[in-house]
N, C-alpha and C positions, 0 to 999 in steps of 0.2 A: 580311427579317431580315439584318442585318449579320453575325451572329454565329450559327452553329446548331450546339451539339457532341452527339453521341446516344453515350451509354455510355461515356462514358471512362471508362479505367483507365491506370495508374503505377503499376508496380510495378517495385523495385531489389531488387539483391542487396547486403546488408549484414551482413558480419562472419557470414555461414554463415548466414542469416534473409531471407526473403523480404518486404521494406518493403513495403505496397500503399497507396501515400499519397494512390489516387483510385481508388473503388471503384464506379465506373457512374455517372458523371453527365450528365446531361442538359441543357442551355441553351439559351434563345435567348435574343440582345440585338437590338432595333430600332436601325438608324439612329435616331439624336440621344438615346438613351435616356442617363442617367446612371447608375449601378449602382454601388453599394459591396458590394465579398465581405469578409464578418467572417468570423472564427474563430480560435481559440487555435493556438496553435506545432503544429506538425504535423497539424494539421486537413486537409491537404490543399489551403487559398487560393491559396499561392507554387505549388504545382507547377502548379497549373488557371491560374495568372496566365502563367507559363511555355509554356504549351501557345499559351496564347492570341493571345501575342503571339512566337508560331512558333519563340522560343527553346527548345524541346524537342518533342517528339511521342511521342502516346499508343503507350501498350502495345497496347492494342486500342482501336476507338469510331470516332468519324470526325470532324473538326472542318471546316464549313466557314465561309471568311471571305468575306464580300460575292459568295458564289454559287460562288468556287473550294474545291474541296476541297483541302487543302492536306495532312493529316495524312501523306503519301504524295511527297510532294515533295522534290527533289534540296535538297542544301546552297545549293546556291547560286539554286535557286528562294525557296527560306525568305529567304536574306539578302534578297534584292529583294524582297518583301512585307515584311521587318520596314524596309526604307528609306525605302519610299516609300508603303505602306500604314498603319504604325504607327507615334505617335508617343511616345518611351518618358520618364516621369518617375521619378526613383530619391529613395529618401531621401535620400542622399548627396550629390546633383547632378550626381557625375560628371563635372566639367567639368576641363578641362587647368588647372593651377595657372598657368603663364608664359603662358599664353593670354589676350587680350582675349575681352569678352562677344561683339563683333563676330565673332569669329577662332572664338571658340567654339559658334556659331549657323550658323557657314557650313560645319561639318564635315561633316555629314549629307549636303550639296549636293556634297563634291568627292567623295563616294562613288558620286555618281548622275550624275556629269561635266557639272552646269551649268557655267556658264561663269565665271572670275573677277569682270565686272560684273555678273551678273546674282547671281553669290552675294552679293555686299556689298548690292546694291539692296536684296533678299528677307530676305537677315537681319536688315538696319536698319528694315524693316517689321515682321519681327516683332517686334523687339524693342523697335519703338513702339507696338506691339499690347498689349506685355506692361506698359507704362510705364517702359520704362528707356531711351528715345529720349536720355536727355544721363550716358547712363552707356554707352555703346558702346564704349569704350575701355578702361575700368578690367577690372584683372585682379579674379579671383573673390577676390584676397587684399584689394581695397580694395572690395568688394562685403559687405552685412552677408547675414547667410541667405537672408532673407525675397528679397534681392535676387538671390543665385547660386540659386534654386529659378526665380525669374521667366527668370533667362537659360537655368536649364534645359526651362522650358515652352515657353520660345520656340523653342531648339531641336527638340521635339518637334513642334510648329505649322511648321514651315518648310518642309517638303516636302508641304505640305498634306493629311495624313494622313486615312481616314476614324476612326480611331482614335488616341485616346488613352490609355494605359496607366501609370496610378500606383500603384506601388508604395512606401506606408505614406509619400506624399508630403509629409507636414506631421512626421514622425517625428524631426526633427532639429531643428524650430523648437519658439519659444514658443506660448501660446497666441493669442495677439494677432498674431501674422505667421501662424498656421495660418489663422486667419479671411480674412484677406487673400487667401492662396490660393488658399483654395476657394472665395472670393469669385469667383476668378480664371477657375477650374476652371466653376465657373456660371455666368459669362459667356459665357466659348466652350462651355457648352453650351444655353445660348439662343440663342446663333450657329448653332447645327445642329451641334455636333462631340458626337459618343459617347466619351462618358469613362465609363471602368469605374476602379476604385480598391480597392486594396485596402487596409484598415486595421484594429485591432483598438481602434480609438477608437469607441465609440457617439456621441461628438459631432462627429466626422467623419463618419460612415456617414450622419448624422442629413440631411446635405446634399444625398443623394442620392433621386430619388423614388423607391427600388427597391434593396432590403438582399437578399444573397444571407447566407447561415450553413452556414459549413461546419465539422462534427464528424467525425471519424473518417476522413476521404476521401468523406463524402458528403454532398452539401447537403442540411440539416435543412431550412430554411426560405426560401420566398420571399415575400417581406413587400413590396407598394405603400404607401408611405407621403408625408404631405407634408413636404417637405422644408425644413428651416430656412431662415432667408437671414440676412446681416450685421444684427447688434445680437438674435437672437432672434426676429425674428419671421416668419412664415410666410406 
């Protein structure tokens, strides 16, 4: 198992009330598994995606990543597992606006002190990886969506992560650059990479073999199912 969390809980203090926005959940995710977490605006998805990808820690429960337990770990043990263990995609993309695709795929690598040739090498791979091998130069302002989402996968893919982590990844494009992505997203995960995603798109979740459903803070359902592929068919 990649991924094994037993009893999580979140709970905040807000405005003199006690939030409890994850109420005992349990997971496992396999190595190369794909998994979409649905669920409505405070269901609890974002805070369990949070945990997940080491950006916060449980209240109580234990999360472990690829055999370390992690929930228990200094600030700066977390930043090193979310650098080089997890690769993160945002709706937004997140990327430097003055920045090149190139410039902005090699970020991740000055944090982990590769080298200046080897970050150019590695990031022009990925970002031939992603298909934007003759767009390495252009800033994200001469980049369309579809394209500044690919330069952000790529930067999630660069430090060879065993995890990928999208959060509501197609939420800023059309319908037709959404398909492209997750076309994307389903390629590197026939490559062996574990992509978890989170979305409140049933035709997005549809791409994953494995829908989690979270109500209330606690997962309602987990559902195997077969997964779409590009044009509809399965």
């Amino acid at each position: 198992m990649l991924i094994a969390a037993h009893e999580l809980t979140k709970s905040y203090a807000m405005g003199g009330q006690t939030v409890h926005a994850l109420r005992g959940v349990s997971l496992e995710i396999a190595q190369g598994e794909m998994v979409a977490i649905m669920g409505a605006s405070g269901s609890g998805k974002s805070t369990l995606m949070n945990i997940l990808g080491c950006l916060d820690q449980p209240s109580t429960g234990s999360y472990t990543l690829a055999g370390e337990a992690v929930q228990s770990l200094s600030a700066d043990a977390l930043a090193a597992i979310r650098n080089q263990r997890i690769g993160f995609v945002f709706q937004q993309f997140n990327l430097l606006p003055r920045t090149s695709a190139l410039e902005n795929v090699e970020l991740p690598m000055v944090y982990a002190g590769v080298t200046a040739a080897q970050r150019r090498a590695r990031a022009q791979r990925a970002l031939e990886r992603v298909g934007l091998g003759e767009r390495l130069h252009h800033t994200p302002a001469e980049l369309s969506g579809g394209q500044q989402q690919r330069v952000a996968i790529a930067r999630a893919l660069v430090n060879q992560p065993q995890l990928i982590l999208a959060d509501e990844p197609t939420g800023a494009l059309d319908s037709h650059t959404s398909e492209d992505i997750m076309q994307l997203l389903t390629e590197l995960n026939q490559q062996g990479m574990t992509v978890v995603l989170v979305t409140h798109e049933a035709d997005i979740a549809a791409w994953a073999r494995r829908r989690l459903v979270f109500k209330d803070g606690l997962m309602v359902e987990d559902l195997t199912q077969i997964p779409v592929r590009a044009g509809g068919t399965e």
